[in-house]
Kinemage of the C-alpha trace (Angstrom):
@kinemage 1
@onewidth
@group {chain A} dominant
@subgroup {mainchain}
@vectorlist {calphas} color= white
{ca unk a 1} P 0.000 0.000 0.000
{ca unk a 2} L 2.843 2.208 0.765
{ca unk a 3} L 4.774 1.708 -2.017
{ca unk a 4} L 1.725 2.160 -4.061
{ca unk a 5} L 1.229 5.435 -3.125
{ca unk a 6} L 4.600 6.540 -3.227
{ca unk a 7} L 4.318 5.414 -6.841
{ca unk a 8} L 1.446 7.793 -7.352
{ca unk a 9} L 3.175 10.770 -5.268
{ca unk a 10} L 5.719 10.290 -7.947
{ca unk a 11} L 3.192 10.289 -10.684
{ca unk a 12} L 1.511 13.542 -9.714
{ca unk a 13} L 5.346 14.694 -8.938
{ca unk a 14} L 6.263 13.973 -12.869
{ca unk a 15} L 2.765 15.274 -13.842
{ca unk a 16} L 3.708 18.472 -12.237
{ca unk a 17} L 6.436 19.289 -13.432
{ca unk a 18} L 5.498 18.689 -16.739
{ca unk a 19} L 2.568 20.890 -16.627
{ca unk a 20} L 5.198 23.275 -14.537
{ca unk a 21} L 7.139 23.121 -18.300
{ca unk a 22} L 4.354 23.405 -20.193
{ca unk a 23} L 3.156 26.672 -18.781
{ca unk a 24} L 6.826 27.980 -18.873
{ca unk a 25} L 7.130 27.230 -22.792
{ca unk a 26} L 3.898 29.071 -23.298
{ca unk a 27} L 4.569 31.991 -21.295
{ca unk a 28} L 7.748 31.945 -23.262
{ca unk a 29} L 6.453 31.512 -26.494
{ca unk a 30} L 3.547 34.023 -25.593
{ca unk a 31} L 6.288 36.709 -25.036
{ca unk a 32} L 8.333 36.327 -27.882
{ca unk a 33} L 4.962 36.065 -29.978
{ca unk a 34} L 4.512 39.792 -28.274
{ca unk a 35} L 7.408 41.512 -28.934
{ca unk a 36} L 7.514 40.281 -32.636
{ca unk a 37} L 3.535 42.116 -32.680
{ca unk a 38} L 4.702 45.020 -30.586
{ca unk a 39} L 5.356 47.243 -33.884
{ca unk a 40} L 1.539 46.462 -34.970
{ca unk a 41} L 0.516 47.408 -30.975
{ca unk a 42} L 1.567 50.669 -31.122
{ca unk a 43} L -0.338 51.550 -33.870
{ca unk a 44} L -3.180 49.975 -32.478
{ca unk a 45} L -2.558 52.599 -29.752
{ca unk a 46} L -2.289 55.553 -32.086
{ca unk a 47} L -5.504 54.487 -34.284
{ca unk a 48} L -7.858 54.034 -31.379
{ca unk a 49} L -8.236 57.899 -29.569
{ca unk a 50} L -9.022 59.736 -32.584
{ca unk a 51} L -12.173 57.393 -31.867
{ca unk a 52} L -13.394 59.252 -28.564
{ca unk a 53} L -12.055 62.994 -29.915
{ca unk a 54} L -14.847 65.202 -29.379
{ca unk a 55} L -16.945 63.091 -27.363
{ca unk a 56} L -17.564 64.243 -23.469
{ca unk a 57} L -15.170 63.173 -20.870
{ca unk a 58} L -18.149 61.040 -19.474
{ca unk a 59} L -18.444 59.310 -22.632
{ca unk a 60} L -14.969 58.248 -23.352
{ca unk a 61} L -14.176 55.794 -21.238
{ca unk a 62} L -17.641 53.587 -21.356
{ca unk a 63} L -16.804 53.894 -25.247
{ca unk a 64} L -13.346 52.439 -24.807
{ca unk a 65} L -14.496 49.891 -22.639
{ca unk a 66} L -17.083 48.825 -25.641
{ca unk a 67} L -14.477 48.966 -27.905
{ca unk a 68} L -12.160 46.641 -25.574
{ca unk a 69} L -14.703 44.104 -25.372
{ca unk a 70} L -15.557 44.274 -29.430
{ca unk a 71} L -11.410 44.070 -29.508
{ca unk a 72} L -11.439 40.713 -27.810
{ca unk a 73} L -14.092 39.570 -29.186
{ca unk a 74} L -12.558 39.104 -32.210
{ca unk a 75} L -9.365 38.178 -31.476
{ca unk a 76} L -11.106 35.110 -29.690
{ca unk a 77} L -14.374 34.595 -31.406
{ca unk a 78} L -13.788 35.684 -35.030
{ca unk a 79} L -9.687 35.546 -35.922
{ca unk a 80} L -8.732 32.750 -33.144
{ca unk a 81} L -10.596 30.291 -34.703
{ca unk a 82} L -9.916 31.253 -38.255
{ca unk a 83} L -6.299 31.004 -37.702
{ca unk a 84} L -6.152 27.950 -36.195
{ca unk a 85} L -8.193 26.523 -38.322
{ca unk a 86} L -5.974 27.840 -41.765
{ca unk a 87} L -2.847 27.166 -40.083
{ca unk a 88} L -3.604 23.197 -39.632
{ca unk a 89} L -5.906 22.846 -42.786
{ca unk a 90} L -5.142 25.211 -45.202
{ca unk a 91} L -2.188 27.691 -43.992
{ca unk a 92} L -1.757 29.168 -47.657
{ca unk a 93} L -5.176 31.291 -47.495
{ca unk a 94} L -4.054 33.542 -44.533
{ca unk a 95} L -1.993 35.591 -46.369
{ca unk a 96} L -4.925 36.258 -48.986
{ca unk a 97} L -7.137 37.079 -46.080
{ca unk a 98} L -4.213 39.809 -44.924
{ca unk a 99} L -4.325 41.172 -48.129
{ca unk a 100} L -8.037 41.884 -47.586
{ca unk a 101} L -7.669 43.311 -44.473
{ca unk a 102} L -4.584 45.146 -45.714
{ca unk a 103} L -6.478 46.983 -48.291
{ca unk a 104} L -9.418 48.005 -45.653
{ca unk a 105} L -6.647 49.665 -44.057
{ca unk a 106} L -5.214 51.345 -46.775
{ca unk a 107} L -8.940 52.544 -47.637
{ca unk a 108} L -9.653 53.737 -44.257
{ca unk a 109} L -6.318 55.604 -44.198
{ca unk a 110} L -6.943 57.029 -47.246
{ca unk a 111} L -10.552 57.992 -46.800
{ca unk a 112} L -9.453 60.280 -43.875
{ca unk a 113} L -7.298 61.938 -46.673
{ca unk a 114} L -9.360 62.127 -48.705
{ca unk a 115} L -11.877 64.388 -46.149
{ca unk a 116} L -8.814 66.154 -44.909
{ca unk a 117} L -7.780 67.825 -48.132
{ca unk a 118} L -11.621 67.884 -49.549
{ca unk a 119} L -13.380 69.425 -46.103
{ca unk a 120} L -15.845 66.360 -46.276
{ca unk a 121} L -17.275 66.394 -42.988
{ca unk a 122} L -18.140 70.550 -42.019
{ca unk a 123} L -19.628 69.904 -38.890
{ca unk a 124} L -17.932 71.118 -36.369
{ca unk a 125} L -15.367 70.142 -33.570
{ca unk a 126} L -17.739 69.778 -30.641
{ca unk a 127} L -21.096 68.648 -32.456
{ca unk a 128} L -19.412 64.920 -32.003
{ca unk a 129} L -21.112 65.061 -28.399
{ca unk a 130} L -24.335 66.455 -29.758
{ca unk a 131} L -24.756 63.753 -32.623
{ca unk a 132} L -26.487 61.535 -29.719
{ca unk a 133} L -26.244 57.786 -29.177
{ca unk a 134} L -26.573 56.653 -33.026
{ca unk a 135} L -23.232 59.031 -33.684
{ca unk a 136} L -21.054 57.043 -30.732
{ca unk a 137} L -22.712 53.669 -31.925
{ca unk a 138} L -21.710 54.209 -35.430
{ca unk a 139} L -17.702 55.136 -34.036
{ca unk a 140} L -17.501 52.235 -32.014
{ca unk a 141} L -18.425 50.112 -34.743
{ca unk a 142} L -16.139 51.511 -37.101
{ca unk a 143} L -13.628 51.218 -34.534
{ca unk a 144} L -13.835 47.717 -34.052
{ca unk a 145} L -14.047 47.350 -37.649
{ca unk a 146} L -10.563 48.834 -37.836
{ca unk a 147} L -9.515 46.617 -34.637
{ca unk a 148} L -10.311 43.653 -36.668
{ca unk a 149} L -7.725 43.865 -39.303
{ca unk a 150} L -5.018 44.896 -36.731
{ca unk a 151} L -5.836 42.325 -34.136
{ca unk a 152} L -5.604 39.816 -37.647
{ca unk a 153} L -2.370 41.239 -37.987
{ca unk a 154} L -1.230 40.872 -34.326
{ca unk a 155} L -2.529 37.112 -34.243
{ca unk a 156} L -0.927 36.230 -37.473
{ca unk a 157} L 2.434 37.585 -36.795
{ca unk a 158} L 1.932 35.687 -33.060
{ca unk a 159} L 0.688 32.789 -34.927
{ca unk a 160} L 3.807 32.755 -37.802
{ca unk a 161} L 6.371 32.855 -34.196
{ca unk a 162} L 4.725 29.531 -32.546
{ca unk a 163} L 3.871 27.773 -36.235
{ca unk a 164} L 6.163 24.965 -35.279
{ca unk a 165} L 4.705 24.066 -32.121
{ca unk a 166} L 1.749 21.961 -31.161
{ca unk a 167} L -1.822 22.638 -31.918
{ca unk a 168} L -2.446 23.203 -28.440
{ca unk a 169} L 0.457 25.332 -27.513
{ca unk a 170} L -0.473 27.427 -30.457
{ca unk a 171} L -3.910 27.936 -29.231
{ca unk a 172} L -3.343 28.753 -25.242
{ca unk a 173} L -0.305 31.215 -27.067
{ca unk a 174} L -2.575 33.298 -29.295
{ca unk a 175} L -5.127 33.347 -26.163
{ca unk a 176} L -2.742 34.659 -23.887
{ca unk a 177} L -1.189 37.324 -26.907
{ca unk a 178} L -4.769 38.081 -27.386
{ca unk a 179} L -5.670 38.887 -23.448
{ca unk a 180} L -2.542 40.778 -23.043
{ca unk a 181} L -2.371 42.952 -25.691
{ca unk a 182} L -6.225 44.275 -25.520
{ca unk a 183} L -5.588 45.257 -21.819
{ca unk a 184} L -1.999 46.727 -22.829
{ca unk a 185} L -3.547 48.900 -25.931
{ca unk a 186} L -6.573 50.172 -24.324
{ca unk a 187} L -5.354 50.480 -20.895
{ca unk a 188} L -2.818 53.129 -22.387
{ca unk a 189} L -5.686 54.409 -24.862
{ca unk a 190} L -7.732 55.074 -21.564
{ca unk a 191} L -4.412 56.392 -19.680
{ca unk a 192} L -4.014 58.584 -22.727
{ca unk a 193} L -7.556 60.151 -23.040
{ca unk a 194} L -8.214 61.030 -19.483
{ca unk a 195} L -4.780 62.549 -19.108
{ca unk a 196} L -6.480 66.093 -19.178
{ca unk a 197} L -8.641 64.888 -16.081
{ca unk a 198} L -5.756 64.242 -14.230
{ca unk a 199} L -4.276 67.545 -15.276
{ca unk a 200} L -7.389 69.218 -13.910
{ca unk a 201} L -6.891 67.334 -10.317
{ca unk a 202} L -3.572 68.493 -10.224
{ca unk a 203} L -4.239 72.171 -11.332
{ca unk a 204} L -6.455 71.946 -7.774
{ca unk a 205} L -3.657 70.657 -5.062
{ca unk a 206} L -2.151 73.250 -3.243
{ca unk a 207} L 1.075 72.483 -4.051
{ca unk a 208} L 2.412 74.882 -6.778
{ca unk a 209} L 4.627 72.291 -8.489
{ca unk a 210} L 1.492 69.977 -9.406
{ca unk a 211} L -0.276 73.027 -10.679
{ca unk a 212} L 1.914 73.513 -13.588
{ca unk a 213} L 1.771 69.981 -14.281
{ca unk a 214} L -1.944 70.363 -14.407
{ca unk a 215} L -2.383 73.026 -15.992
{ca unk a 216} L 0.703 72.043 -19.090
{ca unk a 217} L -1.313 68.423 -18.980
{ca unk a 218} L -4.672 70.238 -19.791
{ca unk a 219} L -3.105 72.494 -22.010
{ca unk a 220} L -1.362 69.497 -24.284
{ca unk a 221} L -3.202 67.048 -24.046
{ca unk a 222} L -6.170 68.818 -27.102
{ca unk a 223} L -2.182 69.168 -28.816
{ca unk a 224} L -1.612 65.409 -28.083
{ca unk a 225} L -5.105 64.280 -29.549
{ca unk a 226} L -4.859 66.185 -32.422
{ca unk a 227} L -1.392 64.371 -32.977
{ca unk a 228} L -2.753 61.250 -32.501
{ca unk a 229} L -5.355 61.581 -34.928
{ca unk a 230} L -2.556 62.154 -37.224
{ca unk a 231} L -0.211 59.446 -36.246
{ca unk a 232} L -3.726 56.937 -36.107
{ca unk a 233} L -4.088 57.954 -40.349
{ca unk a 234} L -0.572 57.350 -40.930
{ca unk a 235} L -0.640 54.444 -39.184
{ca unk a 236} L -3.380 52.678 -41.039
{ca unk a 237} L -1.441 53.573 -44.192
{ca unk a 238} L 1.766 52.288 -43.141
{ca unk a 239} L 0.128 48.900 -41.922
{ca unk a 240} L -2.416 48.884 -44.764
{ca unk a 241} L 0.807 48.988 -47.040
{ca unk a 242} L 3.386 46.826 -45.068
{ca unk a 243} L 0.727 44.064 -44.792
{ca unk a 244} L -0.030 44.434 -48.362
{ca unk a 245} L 3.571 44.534 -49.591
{ca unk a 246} L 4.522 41.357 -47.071
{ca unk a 247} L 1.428 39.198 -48.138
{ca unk a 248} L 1.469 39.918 -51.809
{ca unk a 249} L 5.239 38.487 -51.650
{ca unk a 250} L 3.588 35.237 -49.298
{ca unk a 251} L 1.145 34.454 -51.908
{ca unk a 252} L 3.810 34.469 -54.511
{ca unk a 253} L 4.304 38.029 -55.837
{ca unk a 254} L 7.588 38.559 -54.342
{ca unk a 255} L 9.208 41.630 -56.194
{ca unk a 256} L 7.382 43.993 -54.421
{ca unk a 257} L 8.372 42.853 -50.812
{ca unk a 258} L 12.074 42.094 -52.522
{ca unk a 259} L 12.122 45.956 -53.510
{ca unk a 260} L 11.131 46.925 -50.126
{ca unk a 261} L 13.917 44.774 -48.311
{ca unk a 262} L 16.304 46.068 -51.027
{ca unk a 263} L 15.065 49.756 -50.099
{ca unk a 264} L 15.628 49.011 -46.080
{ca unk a 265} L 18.841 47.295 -47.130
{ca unk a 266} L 20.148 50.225 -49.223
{ca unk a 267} L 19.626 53.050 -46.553
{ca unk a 268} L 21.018 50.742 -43.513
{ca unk a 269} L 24.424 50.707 -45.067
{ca unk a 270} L 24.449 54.172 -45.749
{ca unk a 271} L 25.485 54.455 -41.781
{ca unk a 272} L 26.941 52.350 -39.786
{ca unk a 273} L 25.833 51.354 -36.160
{ca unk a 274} L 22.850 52.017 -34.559
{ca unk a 275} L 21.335 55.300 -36.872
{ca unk a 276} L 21.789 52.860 -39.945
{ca unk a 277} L 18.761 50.586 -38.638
{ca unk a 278} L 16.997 53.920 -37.822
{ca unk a 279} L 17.439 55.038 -41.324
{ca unk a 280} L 16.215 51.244 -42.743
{ca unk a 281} L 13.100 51.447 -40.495
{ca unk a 282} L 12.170 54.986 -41.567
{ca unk a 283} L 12.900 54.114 -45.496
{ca unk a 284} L 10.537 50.551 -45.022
{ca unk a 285} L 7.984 52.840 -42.911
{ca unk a 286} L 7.838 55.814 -45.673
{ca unk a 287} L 7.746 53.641 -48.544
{ca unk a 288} L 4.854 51.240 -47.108
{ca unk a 289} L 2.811 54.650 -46.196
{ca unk a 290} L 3.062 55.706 -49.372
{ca unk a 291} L 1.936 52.168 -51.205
{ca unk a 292} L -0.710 52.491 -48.814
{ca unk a 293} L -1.521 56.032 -49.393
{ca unk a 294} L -1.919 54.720 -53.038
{ca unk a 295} L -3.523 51.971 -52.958
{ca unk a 296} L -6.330 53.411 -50.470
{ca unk a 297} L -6.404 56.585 -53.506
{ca unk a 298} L -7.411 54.163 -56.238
{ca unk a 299} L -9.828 52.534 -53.557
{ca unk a 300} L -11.112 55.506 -52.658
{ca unk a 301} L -11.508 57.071 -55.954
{ca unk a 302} L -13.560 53.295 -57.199
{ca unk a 303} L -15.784 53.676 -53.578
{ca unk a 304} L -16.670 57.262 -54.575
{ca unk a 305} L -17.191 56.334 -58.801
{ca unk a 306} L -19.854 53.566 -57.839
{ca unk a 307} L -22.398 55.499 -56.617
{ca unk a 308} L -22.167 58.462 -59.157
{ca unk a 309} L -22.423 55.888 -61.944
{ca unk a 310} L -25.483 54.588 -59.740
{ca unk a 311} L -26.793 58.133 -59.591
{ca unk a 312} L -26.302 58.599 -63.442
{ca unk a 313} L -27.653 55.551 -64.624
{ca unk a 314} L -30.847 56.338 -62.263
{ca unk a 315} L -31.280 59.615 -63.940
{ca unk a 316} L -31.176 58.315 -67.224
């Protein structure tokens, strides 16, 4: 009896530690799965706050929140079980479903353009908080929209890092990339947006010191939104076109993603050390904005033909 149960001490002993392993090789291969996304994260954090601009401090964070919870959603509902799926039955279709997404991106990007040079929305600043709830339902859908092709991009890059283990490390891997990096983003989107609020707090305490903080925080932080909205555009563009020219090259297209590395490759050796990979991420970065910026034109200018040919074939 004794020995027995010595036997099955050992058992749950070698169990253990196994499982012990196990959680160490996915916590492992969870974070190299999130640095490799991190570049794709921190445009996720520049796209999302031109989201709440305008909208009351009230309103910001319960729309956050709602766009957290549509963020996770489909990381785990929608793109979790696509990947998975693809990447044991049929991983050759992901990178045509990137190249979807990548061109949503590039339209998106370009759309804001588009309105920026062309004045297409004249309403102004503050009517965002007087458009009512259909207004703020219509943003968080669109932002979750965008959220959708980034979070594909953030699983797929996670995905491509942990492709050689097994099905089940893969999965628990992408869950834990997917829980991490919707509480990183938006938990610095939130940090981000009510930055002003705690500039106001601070502009109260008696302390002189944390009044100037205050009051510089409240007087950036309309600066730091408008900058965002900025960096949010370019960033679509810049993704849009990076996951265009990378996918194009996976389905078999490779000179344009050979040009690109040949561009990065050119302006690295220009300078040696440190300020040459600078100069090779700034050349890749420009270039991809600008296929993007491109692309998104022609899909754009198609987006705004259809209807007018609608309109003129009505009339006639």
């Amino acid at each position: 009896m004794a020995g027995g149960l010595v036997a099955l001490l050992d058992d749950v002993a070698v169990l253990a530690k196994a499982a012990a392993a196990s959680i160490d090789d996915i916590g492992a291969a969870a974070g190299r799965a999130s640095v490799k996304a991190a570049g794709v994260v921190v445009d996720d954090t520049a796209v999302t706050p031109r989201y709440v601009h305008g909208f009351t401090p009230d309103r910001e964070l319960p729309i956050i929140r709602k766009i957290a919870i549509g963020s996770i959603r489909n990381k785990l509902l929608i793109i979790l079980p696509v990947a998975m799926i693809l990447s044991q039955f049929l991983p050759q279709a992901l990178p045509y479903l990137l190249i979807a997404g990548g061109l949503f991106l590039c339209y998106e990007g370009a759309e804001k353009v588009y309105e920026a040079l062309t004045g297409g929305h004249h309403e102004k600043e503050a009517t965002a908080a007087e458009k009512g709830p259909e207004f703020e339902k219509a943003m968080i859908g669109g932002a979750i929209r965008t959220d959708l092709i980034l979070s594909a991009e953030i699983m797929v890059i996670s995905l491509a890092s942990v492709e050689d283990e097994p099905f089940l490390t893969r999965l628990l891997v992408l869950i834990v990339v997917a829980v991490l990096i919707t509480v990183l983003v938006y938990g610095v989107v939130a940090l981000i947006v009510k930055m002003d609020d705690v500039g106001l707090a601070l502009a109260k305490r008696k302390s002189t010191f944390a009044q100037r903080v205050g009051r510089g925080l409240v007087t950036a932080m309309p600066k730091l939104m408008t900058v965002l909205t900025v960096v949010g555009i370019a960033a679509m563009l810049w993704v849009g076109g990076h996951i265009l020219l990378v996918n194009v090259g996976e389905a078999g297209f490779h000179w344009p993603a050979d040009r690109l590395h040949d561009l990065e490759h050119w302006f690295g050796d220009l300078v040696h050390g440190g300020f040459g990979g600078v100069l090779s991420w700034t050349a890749g970065t420009v270039a991809s904005a600008l296929v993007g910026l491109i692309v998104g034109a022609i899909v754009v200018l198609i987006m705004h033909l259809i209807p007018r040919r609608k309109k003129a074939d009505a009339a006639h």
